[in-house]
C-alpha positions as CSV (number, residue, x, y, z in Angstrom):
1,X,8.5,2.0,28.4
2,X,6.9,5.1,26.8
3,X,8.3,8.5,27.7
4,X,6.5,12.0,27.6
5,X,7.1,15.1,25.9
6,X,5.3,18.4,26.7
7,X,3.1,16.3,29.1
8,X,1.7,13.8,26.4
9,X,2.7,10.7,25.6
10,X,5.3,9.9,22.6
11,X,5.8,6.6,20.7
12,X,9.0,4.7,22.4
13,X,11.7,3.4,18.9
14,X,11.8,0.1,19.1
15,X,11.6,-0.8,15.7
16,X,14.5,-2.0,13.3
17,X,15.1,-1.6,9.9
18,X,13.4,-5.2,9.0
19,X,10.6,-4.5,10.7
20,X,10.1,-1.1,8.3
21,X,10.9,-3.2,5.9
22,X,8.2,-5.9,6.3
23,X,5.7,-3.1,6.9
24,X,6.2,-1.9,3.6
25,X,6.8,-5.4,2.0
26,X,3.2,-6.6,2.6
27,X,1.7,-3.0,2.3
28,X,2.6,-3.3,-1.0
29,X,2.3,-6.5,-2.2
30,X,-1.5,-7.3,-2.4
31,X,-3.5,-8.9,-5.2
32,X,-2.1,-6.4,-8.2
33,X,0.9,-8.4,-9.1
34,X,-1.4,-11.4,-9.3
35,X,-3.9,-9.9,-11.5
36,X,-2.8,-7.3,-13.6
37,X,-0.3,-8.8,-16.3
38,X,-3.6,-10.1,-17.8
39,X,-4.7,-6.8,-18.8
40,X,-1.5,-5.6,-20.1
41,X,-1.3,-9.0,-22.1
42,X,-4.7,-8.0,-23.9
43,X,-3.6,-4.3,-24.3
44,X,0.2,-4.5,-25.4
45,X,0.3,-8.1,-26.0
46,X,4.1,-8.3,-26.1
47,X,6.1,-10.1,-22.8
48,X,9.2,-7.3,-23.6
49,X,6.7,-4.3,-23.7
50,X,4.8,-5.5,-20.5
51,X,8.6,-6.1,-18.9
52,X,9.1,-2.7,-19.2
53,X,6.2,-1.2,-17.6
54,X,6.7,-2.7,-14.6
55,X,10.3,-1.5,-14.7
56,X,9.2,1.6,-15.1
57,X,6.6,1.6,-12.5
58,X,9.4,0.0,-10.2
59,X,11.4,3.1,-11.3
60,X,8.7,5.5,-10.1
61,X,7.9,4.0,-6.7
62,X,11.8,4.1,-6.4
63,X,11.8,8.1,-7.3
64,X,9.3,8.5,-4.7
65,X,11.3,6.1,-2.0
66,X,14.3,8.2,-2.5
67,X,12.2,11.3,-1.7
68,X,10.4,9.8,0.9
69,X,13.6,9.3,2.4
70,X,14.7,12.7,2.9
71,X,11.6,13.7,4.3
72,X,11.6,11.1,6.4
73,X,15.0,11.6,7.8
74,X,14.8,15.5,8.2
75,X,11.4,15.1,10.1
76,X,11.9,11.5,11.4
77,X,8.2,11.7,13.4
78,X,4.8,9.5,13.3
79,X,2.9,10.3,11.3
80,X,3.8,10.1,7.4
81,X,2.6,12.4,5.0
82,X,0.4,14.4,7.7
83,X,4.2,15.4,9.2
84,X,5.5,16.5,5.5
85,X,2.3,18.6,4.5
86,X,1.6,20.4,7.7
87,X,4.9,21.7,7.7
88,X,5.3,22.4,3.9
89,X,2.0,23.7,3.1
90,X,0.2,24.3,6.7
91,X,-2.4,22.6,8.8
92,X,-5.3,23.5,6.8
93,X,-3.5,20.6,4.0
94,X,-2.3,18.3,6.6
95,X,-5.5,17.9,8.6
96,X,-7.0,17.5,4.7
97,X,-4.4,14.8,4.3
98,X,-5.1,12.8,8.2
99,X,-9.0,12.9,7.1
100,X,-8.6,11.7,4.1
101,X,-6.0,8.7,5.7
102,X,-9.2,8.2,8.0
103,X,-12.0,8.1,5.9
104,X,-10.7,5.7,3.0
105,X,-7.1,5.8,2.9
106,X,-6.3,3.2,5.2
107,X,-9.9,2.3,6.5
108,X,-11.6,1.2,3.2
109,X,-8.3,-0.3,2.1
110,X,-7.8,-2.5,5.2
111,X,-12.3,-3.5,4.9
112,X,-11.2,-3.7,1.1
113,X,-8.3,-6.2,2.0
114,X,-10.2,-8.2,5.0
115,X,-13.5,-8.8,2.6
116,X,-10.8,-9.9,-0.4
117,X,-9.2,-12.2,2.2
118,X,-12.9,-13.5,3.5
119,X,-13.5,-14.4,-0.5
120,X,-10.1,-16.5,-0.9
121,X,-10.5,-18.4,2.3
122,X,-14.3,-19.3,2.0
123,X,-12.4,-20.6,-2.2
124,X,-10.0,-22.8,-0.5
125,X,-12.6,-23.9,2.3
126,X,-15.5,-23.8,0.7
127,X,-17.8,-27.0,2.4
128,X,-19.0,-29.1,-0.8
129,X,-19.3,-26.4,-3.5
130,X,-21.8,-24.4,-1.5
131,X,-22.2,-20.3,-2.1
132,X,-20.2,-18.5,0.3
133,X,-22.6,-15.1,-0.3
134,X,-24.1,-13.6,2.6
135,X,-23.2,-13.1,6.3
136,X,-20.2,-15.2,5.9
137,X,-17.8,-13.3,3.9
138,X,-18.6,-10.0,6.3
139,X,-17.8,-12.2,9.8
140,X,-15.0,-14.1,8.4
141,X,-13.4,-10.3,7.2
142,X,-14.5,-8.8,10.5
143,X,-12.9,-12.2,12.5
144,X,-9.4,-11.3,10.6
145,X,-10.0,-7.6,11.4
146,X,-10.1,-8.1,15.2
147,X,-7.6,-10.7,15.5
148,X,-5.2,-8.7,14.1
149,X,-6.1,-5.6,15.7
150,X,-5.6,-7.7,18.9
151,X,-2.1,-8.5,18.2
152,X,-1.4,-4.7,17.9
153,X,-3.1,-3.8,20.5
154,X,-1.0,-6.2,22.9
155,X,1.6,-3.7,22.2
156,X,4.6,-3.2,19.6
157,X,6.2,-6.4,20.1
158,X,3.3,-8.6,19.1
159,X,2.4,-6.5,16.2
160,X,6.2,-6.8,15.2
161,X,6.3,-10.1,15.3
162,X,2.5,-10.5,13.6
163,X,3.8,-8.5,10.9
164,X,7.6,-10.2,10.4
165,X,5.3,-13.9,10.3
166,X,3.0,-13.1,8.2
167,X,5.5,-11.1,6.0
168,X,7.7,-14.1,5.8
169,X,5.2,-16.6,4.8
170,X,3.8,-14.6,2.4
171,X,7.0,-14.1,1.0
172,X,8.4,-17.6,1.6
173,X,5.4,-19.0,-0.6
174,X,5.6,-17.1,-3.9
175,X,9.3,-17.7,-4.2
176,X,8.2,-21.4,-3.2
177,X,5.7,-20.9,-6.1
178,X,8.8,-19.4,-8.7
179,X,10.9,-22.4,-7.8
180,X,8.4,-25.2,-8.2
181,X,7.2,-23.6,-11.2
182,X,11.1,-22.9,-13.3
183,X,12.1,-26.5,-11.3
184,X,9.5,-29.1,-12.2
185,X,7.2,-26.3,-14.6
186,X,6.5,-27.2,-17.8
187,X,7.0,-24.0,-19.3
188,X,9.2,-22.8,-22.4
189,X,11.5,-19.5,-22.2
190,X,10.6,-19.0,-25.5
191,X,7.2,-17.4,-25.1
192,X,9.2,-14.6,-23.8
193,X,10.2,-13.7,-27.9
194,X,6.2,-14.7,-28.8
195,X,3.8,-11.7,-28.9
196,X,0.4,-11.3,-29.4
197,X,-0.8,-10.5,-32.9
198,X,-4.0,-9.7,-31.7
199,X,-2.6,-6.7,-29.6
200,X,-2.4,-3.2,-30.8
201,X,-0.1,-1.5,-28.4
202,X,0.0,2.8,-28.5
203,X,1.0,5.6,-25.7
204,X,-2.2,5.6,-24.2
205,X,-2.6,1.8,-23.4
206,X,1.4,1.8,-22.0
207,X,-0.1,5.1,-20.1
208,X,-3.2,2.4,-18.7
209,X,-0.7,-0.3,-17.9
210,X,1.5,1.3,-16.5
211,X,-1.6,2.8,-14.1
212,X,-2.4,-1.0,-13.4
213,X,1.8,-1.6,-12.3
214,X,1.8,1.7,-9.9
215,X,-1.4,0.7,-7.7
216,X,0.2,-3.0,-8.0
217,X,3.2,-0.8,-6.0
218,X,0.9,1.4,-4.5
219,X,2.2,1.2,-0.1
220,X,6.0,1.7,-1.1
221,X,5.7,4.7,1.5
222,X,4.3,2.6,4.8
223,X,7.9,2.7,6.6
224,X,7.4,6.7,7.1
225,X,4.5,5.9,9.1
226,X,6.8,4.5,11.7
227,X,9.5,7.3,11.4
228,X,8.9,8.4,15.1
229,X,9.3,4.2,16.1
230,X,12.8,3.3,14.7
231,X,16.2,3.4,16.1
232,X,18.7,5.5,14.1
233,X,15.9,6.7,11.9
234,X,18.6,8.5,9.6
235,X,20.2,4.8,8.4
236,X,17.0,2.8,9.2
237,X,14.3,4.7,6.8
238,X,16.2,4.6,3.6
239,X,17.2,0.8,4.2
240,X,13.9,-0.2,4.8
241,X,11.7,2.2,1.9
242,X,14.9,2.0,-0.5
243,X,15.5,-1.8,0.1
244,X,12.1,-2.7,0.5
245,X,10.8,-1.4,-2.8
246,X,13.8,-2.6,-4.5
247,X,13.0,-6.0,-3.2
248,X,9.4,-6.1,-4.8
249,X,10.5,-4.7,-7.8
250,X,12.8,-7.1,-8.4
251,X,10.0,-10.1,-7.1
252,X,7.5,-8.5,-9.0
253,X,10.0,-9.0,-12.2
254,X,10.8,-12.6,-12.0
255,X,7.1,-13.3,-11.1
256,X,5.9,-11.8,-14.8
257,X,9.0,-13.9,-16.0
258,X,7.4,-16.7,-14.6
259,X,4.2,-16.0,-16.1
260,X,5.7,-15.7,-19.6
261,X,7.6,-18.5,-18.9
262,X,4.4,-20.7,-18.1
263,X,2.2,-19.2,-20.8
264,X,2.7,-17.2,-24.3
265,X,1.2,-13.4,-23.9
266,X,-1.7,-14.7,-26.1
267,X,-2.7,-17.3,-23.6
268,X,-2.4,-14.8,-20.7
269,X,-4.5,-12.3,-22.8
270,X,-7.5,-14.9,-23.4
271,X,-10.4,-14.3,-20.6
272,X,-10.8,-14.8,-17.7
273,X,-8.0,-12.3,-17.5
274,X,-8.3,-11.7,-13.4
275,X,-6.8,-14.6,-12.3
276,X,-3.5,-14.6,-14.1
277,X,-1.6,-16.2,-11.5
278,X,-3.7,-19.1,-11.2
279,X,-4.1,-19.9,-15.2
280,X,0.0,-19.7,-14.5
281,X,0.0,-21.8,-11.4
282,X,-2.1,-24.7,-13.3
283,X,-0.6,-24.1,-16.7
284,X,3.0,-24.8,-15.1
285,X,1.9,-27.7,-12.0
286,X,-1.8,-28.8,-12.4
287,X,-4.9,-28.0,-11.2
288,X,-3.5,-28.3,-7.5
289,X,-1.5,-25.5,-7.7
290,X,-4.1,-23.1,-8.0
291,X,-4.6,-23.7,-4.3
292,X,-1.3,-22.4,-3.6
293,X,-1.9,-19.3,-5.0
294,X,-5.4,-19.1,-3.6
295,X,-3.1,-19.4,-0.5
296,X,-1.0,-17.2,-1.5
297,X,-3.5,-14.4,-1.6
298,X,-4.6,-14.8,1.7
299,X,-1.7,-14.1,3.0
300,X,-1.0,-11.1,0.8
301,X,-4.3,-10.0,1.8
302,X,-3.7,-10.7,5.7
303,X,-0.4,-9.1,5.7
304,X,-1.5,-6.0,4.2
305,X,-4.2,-5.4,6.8
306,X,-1.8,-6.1,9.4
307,X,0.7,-3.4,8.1
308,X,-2.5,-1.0,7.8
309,X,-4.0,-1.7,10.8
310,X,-0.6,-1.0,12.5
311,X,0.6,1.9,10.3
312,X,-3.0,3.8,10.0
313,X,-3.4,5.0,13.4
314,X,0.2,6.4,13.4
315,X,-1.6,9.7,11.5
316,X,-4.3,10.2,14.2
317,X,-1.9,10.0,17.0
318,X,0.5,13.0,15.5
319,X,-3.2,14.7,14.6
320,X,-4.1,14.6,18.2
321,X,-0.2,14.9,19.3
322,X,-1.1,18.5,17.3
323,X,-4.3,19.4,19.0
324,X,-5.8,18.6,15.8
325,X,-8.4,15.5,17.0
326,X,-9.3,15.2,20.5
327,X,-6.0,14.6,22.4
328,X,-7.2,10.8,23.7
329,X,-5.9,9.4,20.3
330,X,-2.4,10.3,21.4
331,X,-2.4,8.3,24.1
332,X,0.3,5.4,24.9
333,X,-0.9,2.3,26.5
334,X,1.5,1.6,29.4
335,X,4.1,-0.6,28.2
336,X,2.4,-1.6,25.5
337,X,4.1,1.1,23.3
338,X,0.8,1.6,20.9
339,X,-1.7,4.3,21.0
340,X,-5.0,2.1,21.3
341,X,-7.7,4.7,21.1
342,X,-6.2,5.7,17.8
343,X,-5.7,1.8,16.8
344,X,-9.5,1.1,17.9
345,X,-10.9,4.5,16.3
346,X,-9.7,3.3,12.9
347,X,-10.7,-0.8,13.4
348,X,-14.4,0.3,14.7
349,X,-14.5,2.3,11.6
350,X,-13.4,-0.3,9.0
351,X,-16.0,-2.3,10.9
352,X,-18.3,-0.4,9.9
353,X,-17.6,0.0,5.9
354,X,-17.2,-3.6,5.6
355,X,-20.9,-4.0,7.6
356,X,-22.1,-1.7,5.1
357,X,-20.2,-2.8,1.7
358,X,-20.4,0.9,0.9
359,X,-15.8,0.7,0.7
360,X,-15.8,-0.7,-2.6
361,X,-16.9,2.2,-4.4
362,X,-14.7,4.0,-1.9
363,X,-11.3,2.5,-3.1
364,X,-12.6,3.2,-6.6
365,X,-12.1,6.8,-6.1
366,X,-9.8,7.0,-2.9
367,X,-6.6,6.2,-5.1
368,X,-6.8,9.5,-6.8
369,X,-7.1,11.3,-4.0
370,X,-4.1,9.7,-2.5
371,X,-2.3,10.3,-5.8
372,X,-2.5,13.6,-5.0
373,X,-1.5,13.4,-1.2
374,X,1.5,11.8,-2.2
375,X,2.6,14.1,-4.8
376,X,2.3,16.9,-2.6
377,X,4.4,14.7,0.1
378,X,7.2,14.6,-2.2
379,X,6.6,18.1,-3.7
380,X,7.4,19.0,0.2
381,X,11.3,18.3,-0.3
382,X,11.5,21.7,-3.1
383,X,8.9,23.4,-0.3
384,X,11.1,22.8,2.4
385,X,14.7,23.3,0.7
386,X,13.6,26.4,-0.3
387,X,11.9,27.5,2.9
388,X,14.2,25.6,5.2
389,X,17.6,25.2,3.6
390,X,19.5,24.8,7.3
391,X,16.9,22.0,8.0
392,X,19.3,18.7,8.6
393,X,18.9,16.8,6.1
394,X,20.7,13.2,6.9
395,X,19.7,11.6,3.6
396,X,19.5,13.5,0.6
397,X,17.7,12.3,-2.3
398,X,20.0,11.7,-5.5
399,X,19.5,13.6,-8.7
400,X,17.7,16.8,-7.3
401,X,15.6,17.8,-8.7
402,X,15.1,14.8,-11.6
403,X,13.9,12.5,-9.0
404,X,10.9,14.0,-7.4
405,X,10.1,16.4,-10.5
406,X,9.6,12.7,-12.2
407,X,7.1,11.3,-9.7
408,X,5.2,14.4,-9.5
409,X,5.1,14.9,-13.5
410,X,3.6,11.0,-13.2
411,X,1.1,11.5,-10.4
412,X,-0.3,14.3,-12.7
413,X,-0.9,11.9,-15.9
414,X,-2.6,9.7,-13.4
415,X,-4.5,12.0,-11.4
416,X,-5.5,13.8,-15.2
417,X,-6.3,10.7,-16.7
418,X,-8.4,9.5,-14.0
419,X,-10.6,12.3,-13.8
420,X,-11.1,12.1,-17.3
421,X,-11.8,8.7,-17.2
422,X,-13.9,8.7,-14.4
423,X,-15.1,11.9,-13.6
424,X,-17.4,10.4,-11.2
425,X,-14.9,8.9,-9.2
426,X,-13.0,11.3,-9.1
427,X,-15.4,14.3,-8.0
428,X,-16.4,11.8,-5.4
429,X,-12.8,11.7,-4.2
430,X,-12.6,15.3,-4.2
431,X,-15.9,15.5,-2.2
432,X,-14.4,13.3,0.1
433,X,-11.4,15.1,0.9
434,X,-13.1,19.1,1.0
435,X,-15.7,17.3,3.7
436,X,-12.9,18.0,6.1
437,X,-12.7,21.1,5.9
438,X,-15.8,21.8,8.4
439,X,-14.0,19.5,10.4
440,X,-11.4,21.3,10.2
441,X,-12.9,25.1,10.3
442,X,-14.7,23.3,14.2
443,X,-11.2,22.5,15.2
444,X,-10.2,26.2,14.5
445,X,-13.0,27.6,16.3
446,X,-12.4,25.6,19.5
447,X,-8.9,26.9,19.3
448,X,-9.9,30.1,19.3
């Protein structure tokens, strides 16, 4: 039953740990572990090399975890990184940070994931070979859309339980897939000594790959979304951002095992280099087994709309909870538990992106942007141990200041090298983010 505070409505905690946990689980894990090896094969060409990136990339999502953590616990609210830069660097930054969450952080992602999952299903369904362009792919991705956004909106319990299914299968099937494929495989551990000669490995490739491994772990933050949810938020955050990005990591690891295992990196690195996972899948069990990972997908892709769809609207509601947004989108639905205007606000705009196709140029450019957010996120733990050192603090994160120093130093190579690779992209992004500042300068004015 939902409580109130100051006369407006507050999200009841409910939630567990595993619940956190499987929010963040299939947040992260999309189609980038399926399709990125590939492109590392091609560029560094050795299985050791290509180990090591994703270690590495595992190691950074863990930095920011850790600091996540501590942010988490100190200011164990809804609302994510809106919480951490509002009070670090203002309100000015944090409604900058919600608008951008809106506009293509979770909204183009989760019309980015529904259309992905629209292509893989019309694959495996496809009625006698014939083209699945047109309408179809758009009402099939706007059918997942409002199914799950009807689980959520029947309240907290049937989104948790949504979420813990889908999480479950998803994860159920890829170790089914690694257990098949070492038990009855035919593979040969000795493509993981084989490089490829044709590779000429340097800084700046190892710099692209390991790009491809972080957006691969990009969503290793979702949990803090649901900081103002979960019981005992000081033990349950770090178990479920610390445990859950260990856990992919450590899938993500004996997947590209697997891969090697199945093929030698010259063989992964020969076109089409997308669909990595399936050359693996047949390679190792037959042509039938690229079904499975068609299948898979689907439910990587389903999954990770239902932790965005459920984790999204968590921003707007401590927006409105702060006057920020119009004070409807703070609003708890009875027992219920969720704050449906907030839930529907986001869906009907998502609606609209994949209606329009215009959110595939949108991810291009949204994941610097979001780079950036989350570097300032974790640069918030110095702002606030400086500014607020009496703050309670019931996790801390280890190795101050070498953990989050690291992850920021990262997110500026990426953020630096994607502007220079793309600096249309990337002044897109930036357009995106300053167009809520007049947004933001009318929300001022009616305060006034």
């Amino acid at each position: 039953m939902n409580t109130t505070e100051q006369g407006r409505s507050v999200l009841s905690r409910r939630l567990g740990w595993f619940t956190a946990a499987c929010v963040l689980i299939s947040n992260v894990i999309g189609t980038g572990i399926f399709t990125t090896t590939g492109f590392m094969a091609r560029d560094l060409g050795h299985p050791g090399l290509i180990l090591a990136v994703w270690v590495t990339g595992g190691l950074i999502a863990l930095a920011g975890a850790l600091s996540y953590s501590e942010l988490g616990t100190a200011l164990p609210v809804t609302g994510g990184e809106y919480v951490y830069l509002h009070r670090a660097y203002g309100p000015f930054v944090g409604f900058l940070s919600g608008w951008t969450s809106f506009a293509v952080g979770f909204s183009a992602a989760i019309a980015a994931g529904a259309m992905t999952f629209a292509s893989y299903v019309l694959e495996l369904v496809r009625f006698g070979g014939e083209s699945t362009e047109g309408v179809l792919p758009i009402l099939v991705a706007l059918a997942l859309l409002w199914v799950i956004t009807g689980f959520h909106l029947l309240g907290v319990g049937a989104g948790e339980f949504l979420q813990q299914a889908l999480t479950m299968l998803n994860v159920g099937a890829i170790l089914f897939l690694v257990v098949a494929g070492l038990i009855a495989g035919k593979g040969d551990w000795a493509h993981l000594a084989v490089p490829d000669a044709r590779a000429t490995p340097s800084i700046g490739l190892c710099i692209v790959s390991l790009i491809f491994a972080l957006y691969a772990y990009s969503g290793w933050n979702a949990a803090v979304y649901l900081a103002g949810e979960v019981v005992e938020p000081a033990r349950t955050l770090p178990r479920a951002l610390i445990g859950g990005t260990v856990f992919v990591v450590l899938l993500y690891l004996v997947l590209n095992v697997l891969y090697f295992y199945a093929l030698p990196a010259a063989a992964l690195a020969d076109p089409p280099l997308l669909p990595v996972a399936n050359k693996v899948a047949v390679a190792l069990l037959g042509t039938d087994a690229a079904r499975l990972v068609t299948t898979i997908l689907c439910l990587s892709m389903a999954g990770a709309v239902s932790a965005m769809v459920w984790a999204g609207p968590r921003v707007y509601y401590a927006m409105a909870k702060d006057g920020m947004i119009p004070t409807a989108f703070c609003r708890i639905s009875g027992r219920r538990g969720t704050p449906t205007s907030a839930v529907l606000l986001q869906s009907l705009w998502a609606s609209v992106l994949i209606l329009s196709g215009s959110f595939e140029r949108l991810v291009i450019y949204s994941g610097t942007v979001l780079t950036i957010f989350s570097a300032l996120a974790v640069g918030a733990v110095f702002v606030l141990r400086h500014r607020e050192p009496d703050l309670p603090r019931p996790y801390r994160t280890p190795l101050y200041p070498v953990v989050p120093a690291l992850f920021i130093v990262v997110s500026v190579v990426i953020v630096w090298n994607a502007l220079h690779e793309r600096p249309i992209e990337g002044a897109m992004g930036m357009a995106t983010v300053l167009a809520g500042a007049p947004l933001y300068m009318v929300w001022r004015w009616r305060r006034t």
